[in-house]
C-alpha positions in Angstrom: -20.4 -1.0 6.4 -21.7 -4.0 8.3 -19.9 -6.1 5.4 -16.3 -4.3 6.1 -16.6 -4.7 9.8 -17.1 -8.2 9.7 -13.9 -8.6 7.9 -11.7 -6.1 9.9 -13.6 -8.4 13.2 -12.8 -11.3 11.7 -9.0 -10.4 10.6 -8.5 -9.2 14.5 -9.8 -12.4 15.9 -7.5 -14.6 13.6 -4.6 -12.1 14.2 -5.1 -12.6 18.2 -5.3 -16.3 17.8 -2.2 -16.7 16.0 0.4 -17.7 18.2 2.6 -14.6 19.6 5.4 -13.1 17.3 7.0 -10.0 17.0 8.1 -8.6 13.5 11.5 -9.4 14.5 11.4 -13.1 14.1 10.2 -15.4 10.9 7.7 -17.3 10.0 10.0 -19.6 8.1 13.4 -18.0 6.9 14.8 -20.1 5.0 11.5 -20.5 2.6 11.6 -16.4 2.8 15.3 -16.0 1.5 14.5 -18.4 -1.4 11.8 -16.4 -2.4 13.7 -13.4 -1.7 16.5 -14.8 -4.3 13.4 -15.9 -6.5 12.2 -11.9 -6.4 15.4 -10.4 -6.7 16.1 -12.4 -9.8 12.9 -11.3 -11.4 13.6 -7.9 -10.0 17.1 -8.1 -12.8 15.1 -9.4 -15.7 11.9 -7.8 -15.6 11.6 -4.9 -13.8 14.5 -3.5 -13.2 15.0 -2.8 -17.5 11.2 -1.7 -17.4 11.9 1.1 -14.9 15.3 1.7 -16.3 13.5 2.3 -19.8 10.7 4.6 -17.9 13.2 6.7 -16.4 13.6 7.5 -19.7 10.8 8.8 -21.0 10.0 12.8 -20.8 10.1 13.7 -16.8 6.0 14.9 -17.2 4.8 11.8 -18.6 6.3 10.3 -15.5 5.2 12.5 -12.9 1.8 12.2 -14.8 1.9 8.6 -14.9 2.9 8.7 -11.2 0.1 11.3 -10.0 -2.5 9.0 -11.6 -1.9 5.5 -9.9 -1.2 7.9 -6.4 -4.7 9.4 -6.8 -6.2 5.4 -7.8 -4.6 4.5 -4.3 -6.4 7.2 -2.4 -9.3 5.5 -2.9 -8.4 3.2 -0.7 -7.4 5.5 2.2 -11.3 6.4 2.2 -12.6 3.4 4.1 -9.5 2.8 6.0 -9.9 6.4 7.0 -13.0 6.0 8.4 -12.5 2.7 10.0 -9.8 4.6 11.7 -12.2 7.2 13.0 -9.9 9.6 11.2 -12.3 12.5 10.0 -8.9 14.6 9.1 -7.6 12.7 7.1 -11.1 11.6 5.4 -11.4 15.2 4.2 -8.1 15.2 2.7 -9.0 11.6 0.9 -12.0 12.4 -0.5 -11.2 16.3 -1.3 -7.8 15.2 -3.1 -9.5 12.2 -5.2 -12.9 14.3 -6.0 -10.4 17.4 -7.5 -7.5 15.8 -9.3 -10.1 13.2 -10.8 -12.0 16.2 -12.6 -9.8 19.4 -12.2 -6.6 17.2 -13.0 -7.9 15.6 -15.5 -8.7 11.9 -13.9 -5.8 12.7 -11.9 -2.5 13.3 -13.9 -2.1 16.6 -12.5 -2.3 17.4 -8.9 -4.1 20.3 -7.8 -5.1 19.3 -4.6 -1.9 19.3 -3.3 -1.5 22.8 -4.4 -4.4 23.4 -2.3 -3.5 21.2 0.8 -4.9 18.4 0.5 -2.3 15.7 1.2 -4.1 12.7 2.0 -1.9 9.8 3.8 -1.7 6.4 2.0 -3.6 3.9 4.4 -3.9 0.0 4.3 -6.1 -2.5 6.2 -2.5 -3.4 7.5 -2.1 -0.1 9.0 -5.6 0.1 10.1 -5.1 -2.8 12.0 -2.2 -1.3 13.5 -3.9 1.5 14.2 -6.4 -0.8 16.5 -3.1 -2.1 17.9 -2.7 -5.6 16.6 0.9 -6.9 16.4 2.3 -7.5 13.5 2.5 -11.2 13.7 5.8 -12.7 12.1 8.1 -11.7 8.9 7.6 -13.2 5.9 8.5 -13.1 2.2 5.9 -13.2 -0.6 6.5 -14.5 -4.1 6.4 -10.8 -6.5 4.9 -9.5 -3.7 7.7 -9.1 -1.6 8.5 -8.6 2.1 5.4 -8.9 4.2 4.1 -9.8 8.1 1.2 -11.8 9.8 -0.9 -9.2 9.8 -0.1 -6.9 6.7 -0.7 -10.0 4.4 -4.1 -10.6 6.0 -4.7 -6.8 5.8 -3.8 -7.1 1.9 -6.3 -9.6 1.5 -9.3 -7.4 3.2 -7.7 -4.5 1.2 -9.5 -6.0 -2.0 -12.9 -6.3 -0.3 -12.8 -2.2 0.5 -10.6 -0.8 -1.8 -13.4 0.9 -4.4 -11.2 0.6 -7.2 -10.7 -3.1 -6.4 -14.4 -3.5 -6.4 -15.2 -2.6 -9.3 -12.4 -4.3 -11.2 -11.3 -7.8 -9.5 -14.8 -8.1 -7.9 -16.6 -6.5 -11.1 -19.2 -4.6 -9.2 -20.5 -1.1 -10.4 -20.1 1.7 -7.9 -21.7 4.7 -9.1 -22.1 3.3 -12.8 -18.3 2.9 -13.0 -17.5 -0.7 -13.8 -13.9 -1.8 -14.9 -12.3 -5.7 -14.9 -9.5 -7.6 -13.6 -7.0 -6.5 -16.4 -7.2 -3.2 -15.4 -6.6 -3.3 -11.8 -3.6 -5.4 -12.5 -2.3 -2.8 -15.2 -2.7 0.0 -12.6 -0.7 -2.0 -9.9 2.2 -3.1 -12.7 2.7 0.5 -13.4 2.7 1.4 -9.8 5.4 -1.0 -9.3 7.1 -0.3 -12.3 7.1 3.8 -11.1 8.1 2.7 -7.5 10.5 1.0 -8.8 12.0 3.8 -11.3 11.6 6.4 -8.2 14.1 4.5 -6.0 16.4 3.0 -8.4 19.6 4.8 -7.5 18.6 3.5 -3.7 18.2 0.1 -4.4 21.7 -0.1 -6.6 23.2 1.8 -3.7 21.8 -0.9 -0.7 22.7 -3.8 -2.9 26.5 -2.7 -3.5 26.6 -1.9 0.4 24.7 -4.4 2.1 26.3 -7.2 3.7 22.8 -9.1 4.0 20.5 -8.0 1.7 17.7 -9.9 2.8 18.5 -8.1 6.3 18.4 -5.1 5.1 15.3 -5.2 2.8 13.4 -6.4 6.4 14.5 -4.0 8.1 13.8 -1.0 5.6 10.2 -2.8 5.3 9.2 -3.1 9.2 11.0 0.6 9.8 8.3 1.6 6.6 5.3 0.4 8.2 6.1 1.0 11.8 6.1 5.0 10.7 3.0 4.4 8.8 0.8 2.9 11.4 2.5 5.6 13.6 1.3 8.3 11.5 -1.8 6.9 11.2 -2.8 7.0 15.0 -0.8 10.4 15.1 -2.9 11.9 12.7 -6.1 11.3 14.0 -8.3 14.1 15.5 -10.2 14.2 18.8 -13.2 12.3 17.1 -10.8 9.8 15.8 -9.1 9.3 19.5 -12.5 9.3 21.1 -13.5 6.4 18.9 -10.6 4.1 20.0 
């Protein structure tokens, strides 16, 4: 805990330090639209086919495929739930992952929701957020995509909490589970690749109709995570607003 603090502590005090932005203006455009064109192309040779092909394949297979890297991610919610003071959403974390990791069968099926249990996806970025940091400027990433100040700092911490990130990139056991590199960047391809799938029709829809793509892409991305740093102060109970 001490470990995790020192980062999020650390990540604030650089964030405050950097000089002020909003999420409106860029860090440097025209490097961000090159390596928006960069992405897009890779997005039409690589991924695009790949979740063309995986729309494909028999709808449960997908939604299996899907409910298992969803209930991976929750694992990350857990410590961003509690650095949030968020004993609500906590529950639902913990409760979701624990049940569709051994009732659904590591997580293809999804009983919790079933049950209630409908935890809220949570990133250092949002955490961060939560504590009221600004987002710092816009910025593009290479793959990675569209990103700010602060949500590219908060995806580096994001490694250093996430369980699942432990125990594969960092190679550390947690409870005798132990995994490597490889399989943390499988689970993350297939994310993408299942993200991807999900919103095809969307994306071929905003790129026929979109004057500025690049435009449009920021502002879907800053509208994303403004709701989801909303929701996660929303969310929180009185122990949660007690603690900020």
């Amino acid at each position: 805990m001490k470990k995790i603090k020192l980062i999020i502590s650390t990540l604030v005090l650089f964030l405050i330090i950097i000089p002020s932005a909003n999420s409106t203006e860029e860090c440097f455009e025209k490097t961000s639209r090159a390596i928006f064109k960069f992405n897009m192309a890779l997005d039409d040779i690589v991924l695009e086919p790949l979740a063309k092909g995986y729309n494909k394949l028999p709808s449960p297979l997908r939604t299996g495929t899907s409910n298992f890297t969803s209930n991976i991610g929750t694992l990350l919610s857990i410590p961003n739930n509690i650095l949030q003071g968020n004993v609500n959403q906590l529950g639902h974390s913990i409760g979701s992952f624990a049940i569709n990791t051994t009732v659904g069968i590591l997580g293809f099926l999804n009983p919790a929701e079933k049950i209630g249990l409908k935890p809220h996806k949570e990133d250092v970025g949002q955490t961060l957020g939560s504590y009221g940091v600004g987002t710092g400027c816009y910025f593009v990433l290479p793959i990675l995509g569209p990103t700010t100040a602060r949500d590219s700092l908060g995806l580096i911490a994001d490694t250093f909490i996430d369980p699942f990130a432990i125990v594969t990139i960092r190679e550390k056991e947690i409870l005798g589970s132990s995994g490597s590199a490889f399989d943390y960047y499988t689970i993350r391809s297939t994310s993408a690749v299942d993200f991807r799938a999900d919103n095809d029709r969307n994306l071929e829809s905003l790129e026929k109709n979109s004057i500025d793509l690049y435009s449009s892409f920021k502002s879907i991305y800053l509208q994303d995570r403004e709701n989801k740093v909303k929701n996660s102060i929303q969310d929180q109970d009185e122990w949660g607003n007690l603690d900020n």
